[in-house]
C-alpha positions in Angstrom: -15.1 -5.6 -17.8 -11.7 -4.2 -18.0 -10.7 -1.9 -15.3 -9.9 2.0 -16.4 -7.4 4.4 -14.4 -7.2 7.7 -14.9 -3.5 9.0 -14.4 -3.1 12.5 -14.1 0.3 13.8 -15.3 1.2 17.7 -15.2 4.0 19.3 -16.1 7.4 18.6 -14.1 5.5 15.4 -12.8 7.9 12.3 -10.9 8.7 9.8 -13.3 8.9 7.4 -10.4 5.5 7.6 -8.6 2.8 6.1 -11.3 5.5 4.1 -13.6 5.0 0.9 -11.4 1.3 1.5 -11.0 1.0 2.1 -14.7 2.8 -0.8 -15.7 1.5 -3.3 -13.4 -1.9 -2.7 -14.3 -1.4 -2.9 -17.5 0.9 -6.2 -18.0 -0.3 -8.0 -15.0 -3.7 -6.8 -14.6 -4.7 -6.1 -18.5 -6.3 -2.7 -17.1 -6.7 0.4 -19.3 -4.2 3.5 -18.1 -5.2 6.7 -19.4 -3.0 9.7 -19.4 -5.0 13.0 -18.7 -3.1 16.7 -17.8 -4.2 20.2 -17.1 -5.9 21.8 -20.1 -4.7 18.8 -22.1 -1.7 20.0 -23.1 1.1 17.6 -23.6 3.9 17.3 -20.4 7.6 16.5 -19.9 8.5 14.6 -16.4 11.1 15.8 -14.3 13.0 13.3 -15.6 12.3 14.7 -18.9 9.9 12.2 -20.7 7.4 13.5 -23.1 3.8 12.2 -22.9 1.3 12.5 -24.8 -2.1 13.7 -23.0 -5.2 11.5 -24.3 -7.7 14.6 -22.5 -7.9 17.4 -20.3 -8.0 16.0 -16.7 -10.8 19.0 -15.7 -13.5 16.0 -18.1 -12.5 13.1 -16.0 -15.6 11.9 -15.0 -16.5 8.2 -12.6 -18.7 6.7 -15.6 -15.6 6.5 -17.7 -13.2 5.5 -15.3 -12.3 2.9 -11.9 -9.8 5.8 -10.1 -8.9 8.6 -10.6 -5.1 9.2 -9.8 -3.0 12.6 -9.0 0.5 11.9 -9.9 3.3 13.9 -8.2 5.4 16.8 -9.7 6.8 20.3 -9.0 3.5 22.1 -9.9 1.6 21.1 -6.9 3.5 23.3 -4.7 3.8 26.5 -7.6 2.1 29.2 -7.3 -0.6 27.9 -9.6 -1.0 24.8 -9.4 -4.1 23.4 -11.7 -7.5 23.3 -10.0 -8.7 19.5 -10.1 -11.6 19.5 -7.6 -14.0 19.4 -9.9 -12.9 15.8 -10.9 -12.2 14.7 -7.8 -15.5 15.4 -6.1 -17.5 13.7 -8.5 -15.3 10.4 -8.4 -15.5 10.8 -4.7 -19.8 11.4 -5.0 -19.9 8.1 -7.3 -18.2 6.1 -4.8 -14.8 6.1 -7.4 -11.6 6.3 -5.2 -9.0 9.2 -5.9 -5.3 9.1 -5.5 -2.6 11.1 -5.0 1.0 10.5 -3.8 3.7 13.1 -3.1 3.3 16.1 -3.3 -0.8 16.1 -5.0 -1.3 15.5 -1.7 -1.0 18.7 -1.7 -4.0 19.4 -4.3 -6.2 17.2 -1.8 -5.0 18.9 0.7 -6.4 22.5 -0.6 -9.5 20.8 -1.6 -10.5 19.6 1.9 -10.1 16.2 1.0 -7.9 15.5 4.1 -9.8 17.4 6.7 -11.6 14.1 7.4 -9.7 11.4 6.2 -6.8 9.2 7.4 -3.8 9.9 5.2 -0.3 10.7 4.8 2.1 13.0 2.8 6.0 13.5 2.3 6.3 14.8 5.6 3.6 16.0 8.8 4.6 19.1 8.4 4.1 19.6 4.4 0.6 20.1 4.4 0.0 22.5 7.3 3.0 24.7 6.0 2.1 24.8 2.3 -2.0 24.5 2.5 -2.7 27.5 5.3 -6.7 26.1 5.0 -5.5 22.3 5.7 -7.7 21.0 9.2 -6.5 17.4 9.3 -3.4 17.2 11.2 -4.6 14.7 13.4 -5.7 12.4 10.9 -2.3 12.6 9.2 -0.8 8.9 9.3 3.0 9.5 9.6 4.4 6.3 8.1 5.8 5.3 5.4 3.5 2.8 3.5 0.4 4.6 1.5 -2.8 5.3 3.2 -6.7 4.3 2.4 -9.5 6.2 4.2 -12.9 6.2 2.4 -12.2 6.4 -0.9 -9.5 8.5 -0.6 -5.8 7.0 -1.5 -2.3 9.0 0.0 1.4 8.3 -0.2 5.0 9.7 -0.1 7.0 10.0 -3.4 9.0 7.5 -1.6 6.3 4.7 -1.9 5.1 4.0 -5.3 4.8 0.8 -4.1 2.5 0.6 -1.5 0.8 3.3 -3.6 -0.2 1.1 -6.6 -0.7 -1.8 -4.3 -3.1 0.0 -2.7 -4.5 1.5 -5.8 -5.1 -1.5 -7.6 -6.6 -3.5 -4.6 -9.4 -0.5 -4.3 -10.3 -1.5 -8.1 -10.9 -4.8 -7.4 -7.7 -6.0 -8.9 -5.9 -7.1 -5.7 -4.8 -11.0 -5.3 -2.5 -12.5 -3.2 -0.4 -12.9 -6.4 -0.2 -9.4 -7.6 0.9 -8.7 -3.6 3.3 -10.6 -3.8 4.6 -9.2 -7.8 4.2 -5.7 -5.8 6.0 -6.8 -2.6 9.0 -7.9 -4.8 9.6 -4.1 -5.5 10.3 -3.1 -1.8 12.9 -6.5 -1.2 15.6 -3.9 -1.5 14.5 -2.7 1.9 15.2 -5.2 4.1 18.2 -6.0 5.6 20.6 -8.0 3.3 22.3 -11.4 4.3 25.2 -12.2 5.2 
């Protein structure tokens, strides 16, 4: 059966984060990518691509889709950011992992998500200076690759990489293969040769 991910774009979201998850589970892995925002309104990246939303994000429900993924953006640290818990606790009652890199981190964060979880962020001190409720300093990981704890998927905006690497292998669509197609995106990192 082919594999569905939910993306959640909002308004102002990083172009960067999802675009290699997105792309990779679509051409390499044939997996479905939906796009889902807020209220289901239609959203322009910081980088200013419009997308078009295929359903309110708040209706994402674990029959429908694999993971359920929080994509990065300037509203997660507004004064209002959207209200996804909904969404995320049923994935996380189904067993259906939920992601979110940069600054959504911020939205598990709020939610209590992190309070008993392994997981990481932009920075350690992000989440305890922007989310006064956040209780999981000590289980915050900081390093630069994404972290996995129970179901629960977190990352830098600086690590798309390890973010859909990570993403993709908790759906069952991780192979040495596609580690390697991933790992190719981070070569720029290491030293270079003389």
């Amino acid at each position: 059966m082919t594999k569905r991910l939910a993306i959640v774009l909002t308004e102002g979201y990083a172009d960067w984060e999802c675009g290699l998850l997105m792309a990779t589970a679509r051409h390499a892995c044939q997996a479905t990518t939906v796009v889902l925002t807020p209220g289901g309104a239609d959203v322009t990246s910081l980088g200013g691509i419009s997308v078009t939303s295929a359903g309110k994000a708040e209706d994402a429900r674990p029959e429908d889709f694999d993971v359920l993924v929080l994509c990065g953006g300037t509203i997660w640290q507004s004064a209002a950011p959207p209200d996804l818990s909904a969404p995320v606790e049923r994935f996380l009652a189904a067993g259906k992992p939920v992601a979110g890199i940069c600054d959504a981190t911020l939205a598990l964060g709020r939610m209590g998500v992190l309070d008993t979880r392994a997981h990481t962020g932009n920075h350690a001190g992000q989440l305890p200076e922007t989310v006064p409720a956040y209780r999981g300093q000590a289980l915050y990981r900081d390093q630069p690759q994404a972290v996995t704890d129970r179901g629960v998927i977190t990352a830098s905006g600086a690590a798309p990489v390890t973010f859909a690497r990570e993403v993709l292998t908790a759906i069952g669509l991780g192979s040495p293969e596609l580690l390697d197609y991933l790992a190719m995106y981070s070569n720029e990192h290491r030293p270079a040769r003389d």
